[in-house]
N, C-alpha and C positions, 0 to 999 in steps of 0.2 A: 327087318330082314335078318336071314340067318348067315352064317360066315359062307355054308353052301352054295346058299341063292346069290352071295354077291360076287363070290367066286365063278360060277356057272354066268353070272350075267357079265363078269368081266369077260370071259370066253368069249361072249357070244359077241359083247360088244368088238374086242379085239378082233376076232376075224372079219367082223362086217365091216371095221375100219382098213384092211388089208384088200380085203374085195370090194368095196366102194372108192377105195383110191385107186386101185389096180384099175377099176374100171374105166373111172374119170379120164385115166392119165391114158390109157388105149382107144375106150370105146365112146368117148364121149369126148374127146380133146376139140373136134370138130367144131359140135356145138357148143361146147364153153367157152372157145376163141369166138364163134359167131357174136354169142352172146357178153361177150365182155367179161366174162364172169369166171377166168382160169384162176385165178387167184381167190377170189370167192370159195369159189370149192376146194383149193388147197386148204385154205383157212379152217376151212369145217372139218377136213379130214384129221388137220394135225389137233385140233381141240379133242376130236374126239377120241385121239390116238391119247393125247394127255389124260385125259379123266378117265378111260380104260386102267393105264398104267392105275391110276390113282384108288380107282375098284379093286386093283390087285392088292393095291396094299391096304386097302380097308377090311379086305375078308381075310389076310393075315392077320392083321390088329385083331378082328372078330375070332380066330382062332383059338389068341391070349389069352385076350381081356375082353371080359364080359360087361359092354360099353354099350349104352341106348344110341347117346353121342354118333357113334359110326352109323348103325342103321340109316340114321336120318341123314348123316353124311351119303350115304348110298344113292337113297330116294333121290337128294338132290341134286345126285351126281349121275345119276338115269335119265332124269326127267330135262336136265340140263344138254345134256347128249340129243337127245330125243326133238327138246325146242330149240336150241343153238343151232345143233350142226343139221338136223332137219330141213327148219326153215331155209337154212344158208344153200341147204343139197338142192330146195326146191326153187330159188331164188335164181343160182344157179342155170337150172335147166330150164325153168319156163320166163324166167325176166319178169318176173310179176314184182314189182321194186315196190310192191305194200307187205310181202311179206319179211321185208327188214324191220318192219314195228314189232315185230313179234319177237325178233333174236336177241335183243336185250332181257327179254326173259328168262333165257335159256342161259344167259350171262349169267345174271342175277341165281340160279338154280347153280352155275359154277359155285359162285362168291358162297352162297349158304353151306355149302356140301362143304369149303374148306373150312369155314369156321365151324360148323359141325365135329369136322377133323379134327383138330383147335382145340374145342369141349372136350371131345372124347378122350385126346392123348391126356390134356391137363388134369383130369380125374381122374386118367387110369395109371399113368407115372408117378 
């Protein structure tokens, strides 16, 4: 990925983290109190609020230093977003409590994306 694309996906992620919590905590409080599951989805919003942040400063770092490292930091820091707070969004809202097998993945896509991080700085410092 280029500093552009992570930059632009940090954007995009940051404000879907802004409107998807906005939503939850308005238009959806309802059914996530019905469902058991308010904290659930706070949980998902702030991870994704975190690795957002953490896309910012990877297409900074990509700006610098010209690091394979952060890329893949990226990828994992996307896809992490995508199965973490995803799963957790739809867990959530429909109680399907099979799809908590899956959000260890999206964990696991956390953990890789920071030691990614890890690589890139140690090579590029």
């Amino acid at each position: 990925m280029t500093a552009k694309q992570v930059l632009i996906s940090a954007g995009i992620m940051g404000i879907l983290s802004v409107g998807i919590g906005a939503f939850g905590a308005h238009g959806l409080e309802t059914t996530l109190t019905n469902n058991g599951k308010l904290d659930t989805f706070e949980t998902a919003v702030k991870y994704q609020f975190y690795h957002t942040l953490a896309l910012l400063l990877l297409g900074v770092l990509m700006l610098n230093y010209d690091q394979r490292y952060f890329g893949y930091a990226a990828i994992a820091f996307i896809g992490g977003i995508i199965v973490f707070s995803g799963s957790l969004y739809t867990l959530s809202l429909t109680n399907i409590s099979v799809l908590g097998a899956i959000t260890p993945i999206g964990g696991l896509g956390f953990i890789l994306g920071w030691l990614y991080l890890i690589l890139g700085v140690s090579k590029s410092l």
